[in-house]
C-alpha positions in Angstrom: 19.7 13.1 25.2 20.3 13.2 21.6 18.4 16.2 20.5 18.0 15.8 16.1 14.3 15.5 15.0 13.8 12.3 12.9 10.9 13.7 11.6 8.2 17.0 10.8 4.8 16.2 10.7 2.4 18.7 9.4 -1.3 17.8 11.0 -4.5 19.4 9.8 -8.3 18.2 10.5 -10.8 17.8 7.9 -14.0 18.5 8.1 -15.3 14.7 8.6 -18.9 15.3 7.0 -16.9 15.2 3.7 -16.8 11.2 4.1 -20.6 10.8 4.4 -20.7 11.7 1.0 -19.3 8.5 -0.7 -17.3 5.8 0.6 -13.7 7.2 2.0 -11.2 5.8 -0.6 -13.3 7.6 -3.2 -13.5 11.0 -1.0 -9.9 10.5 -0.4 -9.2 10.5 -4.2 -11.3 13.2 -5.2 -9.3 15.2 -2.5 -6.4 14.4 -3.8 -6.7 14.7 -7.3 -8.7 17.7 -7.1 -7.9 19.9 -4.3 -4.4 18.8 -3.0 -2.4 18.0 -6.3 -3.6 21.3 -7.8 -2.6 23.8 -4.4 0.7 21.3 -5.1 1.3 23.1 -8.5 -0.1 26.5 -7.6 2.4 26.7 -4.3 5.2 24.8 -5.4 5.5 24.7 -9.0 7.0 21.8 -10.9 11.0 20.8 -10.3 14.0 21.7 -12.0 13.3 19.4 -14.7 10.0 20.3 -15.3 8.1 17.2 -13.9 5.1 17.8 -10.5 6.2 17.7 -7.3 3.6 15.3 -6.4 2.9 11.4 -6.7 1.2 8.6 -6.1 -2.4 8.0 -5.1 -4.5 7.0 -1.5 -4.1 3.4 -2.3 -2.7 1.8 0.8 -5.1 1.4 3.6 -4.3 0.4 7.3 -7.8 -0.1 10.1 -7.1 0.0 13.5 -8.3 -0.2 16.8 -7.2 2.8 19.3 -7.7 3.6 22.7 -6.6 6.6 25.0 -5.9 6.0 28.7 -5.0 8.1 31.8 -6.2 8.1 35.4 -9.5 9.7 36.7 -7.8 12.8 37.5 -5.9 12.6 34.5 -2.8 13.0 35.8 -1.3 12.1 32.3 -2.5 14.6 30.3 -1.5 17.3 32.8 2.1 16.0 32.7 1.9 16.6 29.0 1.6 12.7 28.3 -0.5 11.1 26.2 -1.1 6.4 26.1 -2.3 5.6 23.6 -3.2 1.5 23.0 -2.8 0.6 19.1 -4.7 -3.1 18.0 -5.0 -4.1 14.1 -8.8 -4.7 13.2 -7.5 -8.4 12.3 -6.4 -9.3 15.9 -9.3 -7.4 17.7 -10.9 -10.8 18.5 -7.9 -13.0 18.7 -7.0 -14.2 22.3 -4.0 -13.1 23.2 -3.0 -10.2 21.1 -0.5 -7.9 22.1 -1.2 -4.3 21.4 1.1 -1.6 20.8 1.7 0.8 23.2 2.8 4.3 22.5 3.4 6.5 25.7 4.2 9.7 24.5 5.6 13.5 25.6 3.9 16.3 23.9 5.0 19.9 24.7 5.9 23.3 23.0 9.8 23.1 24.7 12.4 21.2 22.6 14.5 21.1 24.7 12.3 19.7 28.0 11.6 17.1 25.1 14.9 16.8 24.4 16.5 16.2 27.2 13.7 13.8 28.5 14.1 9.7 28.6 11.3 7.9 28.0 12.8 4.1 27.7 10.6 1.3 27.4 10.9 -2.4 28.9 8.5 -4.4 26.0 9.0 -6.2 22.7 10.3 -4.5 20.0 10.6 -1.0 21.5 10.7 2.1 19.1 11.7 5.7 20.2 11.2 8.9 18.5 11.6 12.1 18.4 9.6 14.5 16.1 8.1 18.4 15.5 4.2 17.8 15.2 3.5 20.8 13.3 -0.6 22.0 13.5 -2.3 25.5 12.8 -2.3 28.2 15.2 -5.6 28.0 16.7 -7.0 27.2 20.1 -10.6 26.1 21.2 -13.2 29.2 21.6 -12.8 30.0 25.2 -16.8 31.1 25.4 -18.6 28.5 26.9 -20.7 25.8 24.8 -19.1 27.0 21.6 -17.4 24.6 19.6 -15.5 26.0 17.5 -12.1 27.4 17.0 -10.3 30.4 17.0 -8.1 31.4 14.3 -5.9 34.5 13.6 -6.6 36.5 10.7 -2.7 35.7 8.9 -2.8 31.8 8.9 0.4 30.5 10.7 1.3 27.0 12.5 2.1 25.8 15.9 4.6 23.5 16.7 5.1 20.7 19.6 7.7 18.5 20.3 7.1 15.3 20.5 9.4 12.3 22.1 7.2 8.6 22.2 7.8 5.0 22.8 6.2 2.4 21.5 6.3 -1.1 22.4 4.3 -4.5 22.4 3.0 -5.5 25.9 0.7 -7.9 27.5 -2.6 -5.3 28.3 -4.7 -6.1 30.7 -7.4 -3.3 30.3 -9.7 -4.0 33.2 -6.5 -3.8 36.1 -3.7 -1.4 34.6 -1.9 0.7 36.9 0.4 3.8 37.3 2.9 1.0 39.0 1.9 -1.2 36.0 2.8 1.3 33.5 6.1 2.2 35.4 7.2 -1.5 34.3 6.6 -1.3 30.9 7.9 2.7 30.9 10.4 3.0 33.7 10.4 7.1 33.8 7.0 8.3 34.1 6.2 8.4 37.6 9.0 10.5 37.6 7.5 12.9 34.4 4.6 12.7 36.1 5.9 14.1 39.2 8.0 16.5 37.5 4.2 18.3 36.8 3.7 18.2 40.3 1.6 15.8 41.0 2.1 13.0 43.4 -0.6 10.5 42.2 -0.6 7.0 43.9 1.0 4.4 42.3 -1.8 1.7 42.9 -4.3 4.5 41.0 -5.7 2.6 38.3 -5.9 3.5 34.8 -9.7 4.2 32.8 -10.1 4.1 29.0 -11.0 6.9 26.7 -13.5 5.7 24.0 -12.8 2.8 21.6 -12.3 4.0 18.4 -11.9 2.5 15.0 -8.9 3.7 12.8 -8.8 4.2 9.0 -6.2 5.2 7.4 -5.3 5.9 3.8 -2.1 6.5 2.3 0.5 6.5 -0.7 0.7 10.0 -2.2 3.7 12.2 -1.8 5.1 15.7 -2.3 8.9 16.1 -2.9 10.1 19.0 -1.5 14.0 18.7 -2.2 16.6 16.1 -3.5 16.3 14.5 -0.4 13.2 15.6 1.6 9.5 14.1 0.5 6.4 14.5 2.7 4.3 11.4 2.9 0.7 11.8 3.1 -1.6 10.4 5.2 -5.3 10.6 5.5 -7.0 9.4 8.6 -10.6 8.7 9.9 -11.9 7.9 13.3 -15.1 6.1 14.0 -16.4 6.4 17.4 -18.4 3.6 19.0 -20.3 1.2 16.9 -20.6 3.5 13.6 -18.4 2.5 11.2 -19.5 4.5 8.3 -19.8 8.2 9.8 -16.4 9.5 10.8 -16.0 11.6 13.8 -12.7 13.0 13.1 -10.9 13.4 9.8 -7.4 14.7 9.2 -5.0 15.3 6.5 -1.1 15.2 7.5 2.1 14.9 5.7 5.1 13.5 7.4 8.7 14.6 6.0 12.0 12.4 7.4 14.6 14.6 8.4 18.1 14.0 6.3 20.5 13.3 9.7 18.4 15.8 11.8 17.8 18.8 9.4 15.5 19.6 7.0 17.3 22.0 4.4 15.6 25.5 4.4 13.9 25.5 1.2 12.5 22.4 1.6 11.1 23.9 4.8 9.9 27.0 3.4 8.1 24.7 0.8 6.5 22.7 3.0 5.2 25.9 5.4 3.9 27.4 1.9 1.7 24.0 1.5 0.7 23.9 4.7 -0.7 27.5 5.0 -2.4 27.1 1.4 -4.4 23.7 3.2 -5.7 25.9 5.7 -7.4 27.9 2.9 -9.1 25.0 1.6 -13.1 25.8 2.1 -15.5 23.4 2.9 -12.7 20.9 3.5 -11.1 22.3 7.1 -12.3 21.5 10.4 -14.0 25.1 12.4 -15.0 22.9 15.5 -11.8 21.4 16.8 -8.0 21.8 17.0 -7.0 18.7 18.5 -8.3 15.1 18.1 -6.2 13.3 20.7 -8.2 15.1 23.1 -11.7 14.5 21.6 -10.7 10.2 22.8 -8.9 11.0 26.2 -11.0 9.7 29.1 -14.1 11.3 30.3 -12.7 14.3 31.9 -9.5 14.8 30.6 -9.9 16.0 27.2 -12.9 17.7 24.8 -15.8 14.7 24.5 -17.6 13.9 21.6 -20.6 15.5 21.7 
């Protein structure tokens, strides 16, 4: 398995009470413009020729309909997998909407990533293979506390991530393992690889349904070749559509054939440690929100 990254993606939750302060395009911008293009200039400086490293503004917006699955002993997530289900706001309520389906491996091995397939049989089939890139923090062990656990020298943590995604025919109320083995030919056999030996007829449950917001368009250039795209994004559990549950700030730089030059690395480490440092703006209560939407069970609920 081919074993170059297209991608680094540097993750970092928000602290989603910001957003109940105006409408989220406007919170975005203040963010940007006040907070994130400044640590910009302080970190990085200006380039060679004297111009910012930074550009652009949050003026592209995407909404979304996303939905976690796995099986009621969430054998998924124990394999390190995470399905996700992908819809456009637009075709919610249109009959006969294919979603997108992204079934992806998650784990701190590149080369277990690596050197896993993950083909897909739908429409359209993507594969990828990236470095998702978060602080280093875990959740407070103690129980009832939520709330994380950082080290006193901010740092980051990386996973290696390898996903499919595809268009399918989604059938939420009778999905299977056996189903999903069609549309992704490996994973029984990832699955197993955990060691588990879940039934193939064991049918799949849903996480909750969340809406999707996301805002993008600014950028940092890091090198000649190497920019990090920013993306801000906002989920909104259940039928509230105003208070986010989750926020989170990411950039996402393309590798140039598989490698990111060092410099451009070392510049995009030195950001990222200076947007942990951002008071009032960084998330204390979680580090993770794929698992505040996995299925009742396998993940960190809402509370």
């Amino acid at each position: 398995m081919r074993h170059e990254l297209d991608a680094r993606e540097y993750k970092l939750l928000v602290n989603p009470k910001r957003f109940l302060e105006a409408p989220a395009d406007t919170v975005a911008d203040i963010f940007w413009q006040e907070h994130l293009k400044p640590l910009i200039d302080a970190r990085l400086g200006l380039r060679s020729g004297g111009e910012p490293r930074h550009a652009g503004r949050f003026d592209m917006r995407t909404e979304r309909i996303v939905r976690f699955w796995d099986t009621p002993d969430c054998a998924l997530t124990r394999a390190d997998l995470a399905l996700r289900e992908r819809l456009p706001v637009e075709d919610e309520a249109r009959a006969g909407a294919r979603p997108k389906i992204t079934l992806k491996l998650r784990t701190p091995d590149l080369f277990v990533v690596a050197s896993t397939a993950l083909p897909g049989n739908g429409r359209k089939v993507q594969t990828t293979f990236e470095e998702d890139i978060a602080p280093l923090e875990v959740d407070d062990p103690k129980p009832n506390r939520r709330s994380v656990v950082v080290p006193e020298k901010r740092s980051i943590r990386s996973r290696f991530a390898r996903s499919t995604t595809q268009k399918v025919e989604w059938t939420t109320s009778s999905q299977t393992l056996a189903d999903l083995s069609l549309m992704f030919p490996t994973v029984l056999d990832i699955v197993a690889s955990s060691g588990a030996r879940p039934a193939t007829q064991t049918g799949l449950i849903g996480g909750p349904t969340v809406r999707e917001l996301v805002l993008e368009g600014p950028s940092v250039k890091l090198s000649a070749e190497i920019v990090g795209e920013f993306a801000l994004t906002l989920w909104f559990f259940g039928s509230d559509h105003v208070r986010p549950t989750v926020a989170e700030i990411s950039f996402k730089c393309t590798t140039v054939r598989g490698d990111m030059p060092g410099r451009a690395a070392r510049r995009a480490l030195d950001l990222f440690i200076g947007m942990q440092g951002l008071g009032g703006w960084v998330n204390t209560e979680h580090s993770s929100k794929t698992s505040l939407a996995l299925p009742k069970g396998c993940g960190r609920p809402v509370e």
